[in-house]
N, C-alpha and C positions, 0 to 999 in steps of 0.2 A: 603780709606785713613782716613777718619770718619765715624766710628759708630756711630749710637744715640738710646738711649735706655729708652724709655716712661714708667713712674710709676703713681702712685697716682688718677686714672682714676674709676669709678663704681657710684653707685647708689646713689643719694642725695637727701632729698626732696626741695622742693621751699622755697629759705630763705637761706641753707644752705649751708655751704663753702667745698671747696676742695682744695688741693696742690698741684700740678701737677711737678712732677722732669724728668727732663733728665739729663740723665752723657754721656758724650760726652768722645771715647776713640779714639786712632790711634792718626793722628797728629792735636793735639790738642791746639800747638803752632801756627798752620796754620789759628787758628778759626779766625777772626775779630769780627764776630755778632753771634749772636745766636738769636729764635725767636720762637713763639706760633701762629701758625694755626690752622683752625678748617674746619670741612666738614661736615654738617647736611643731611640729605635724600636728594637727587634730588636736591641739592644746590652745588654751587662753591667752592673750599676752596676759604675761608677767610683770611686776618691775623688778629691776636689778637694783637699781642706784640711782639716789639723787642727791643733786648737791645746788645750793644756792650761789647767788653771786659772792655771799660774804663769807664762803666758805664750808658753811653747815651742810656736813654729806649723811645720809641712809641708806642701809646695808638691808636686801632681805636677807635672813637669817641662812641660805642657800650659800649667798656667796661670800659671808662675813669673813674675812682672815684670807681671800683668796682673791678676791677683786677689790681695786681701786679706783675711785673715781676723782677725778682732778680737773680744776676748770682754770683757763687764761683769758682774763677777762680782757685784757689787751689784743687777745686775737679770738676776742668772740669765738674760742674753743674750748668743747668739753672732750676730755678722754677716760675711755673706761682699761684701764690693767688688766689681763685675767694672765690668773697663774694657774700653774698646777690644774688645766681643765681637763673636761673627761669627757666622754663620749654626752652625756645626757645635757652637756651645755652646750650641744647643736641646736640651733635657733635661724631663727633672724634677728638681728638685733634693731632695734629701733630708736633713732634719739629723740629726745620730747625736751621743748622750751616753753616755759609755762608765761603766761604774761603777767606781769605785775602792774600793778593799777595804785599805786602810791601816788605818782604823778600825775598830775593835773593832764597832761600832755596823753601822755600814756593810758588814764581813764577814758579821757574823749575821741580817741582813737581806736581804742580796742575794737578788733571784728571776730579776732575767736579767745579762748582761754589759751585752749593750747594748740601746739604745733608740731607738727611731726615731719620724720625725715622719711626718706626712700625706703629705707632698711640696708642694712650689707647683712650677709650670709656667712655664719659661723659654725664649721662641719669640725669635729674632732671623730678622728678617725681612734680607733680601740688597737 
């Protein structure tokens, strides 16, 4: 019912920023939030960031003051900002669209909550 499709992902060094986009396809009226995880070696995924369609974003306390996350709802796009990263924000990063069930349409249709992408891979070199 939603696609997600990860970009902006590869090699940086210590210091240096990245953009990270997903475009969210299928029904993408049905989105409510959308959001930024991540998954290092032999670790949990994490979340990074989320942000709603109406704008309301969350920060984990990790990346507060350093990452941004911004959504266009016109191109069914979310993107995550990282500044200033450092080797231990080597990850995968993973995008999540969560479904919302307000709508009538949207309630009787539902087949999962959420949604995830491929992942893209984010190495900071030290």
């Amino acid at each position: 019912q939603v696609q997600l499709v990860e970009s902006g992902g590869g090699l940086v060094q210590a210091g240096g920023s990245l953009r990270l986009s997903c475009a969210a396809s299928g029904a993408t009226r049905c989105i409510s939030a959308m959001g930024w995880y991540r998954q290092a070696p032999g670790k949990e995924r994490e979340l990074v960031a989320t942000i709603t369609v109406g704008g309301d974003t969350y920060y984990a306390d990790s990346v507060k003051g350093q990452s941004t996350i911004s959504i266009d709802n016109a191109k069914n796009t979310v993107y995550l900002q990282m500044n200033s990263l450092k080797p231990e924000d080597t990850a995968v990063y993973y995008c999540n669209a969560r479904w919302g069930t307000v709508q009538f349409m949207c309630r009787m249709t539902r087949k999962e909550y959420d949604y995830w992408g491929q992942g893209t891979q984010v190495t900071v070199s030290s």
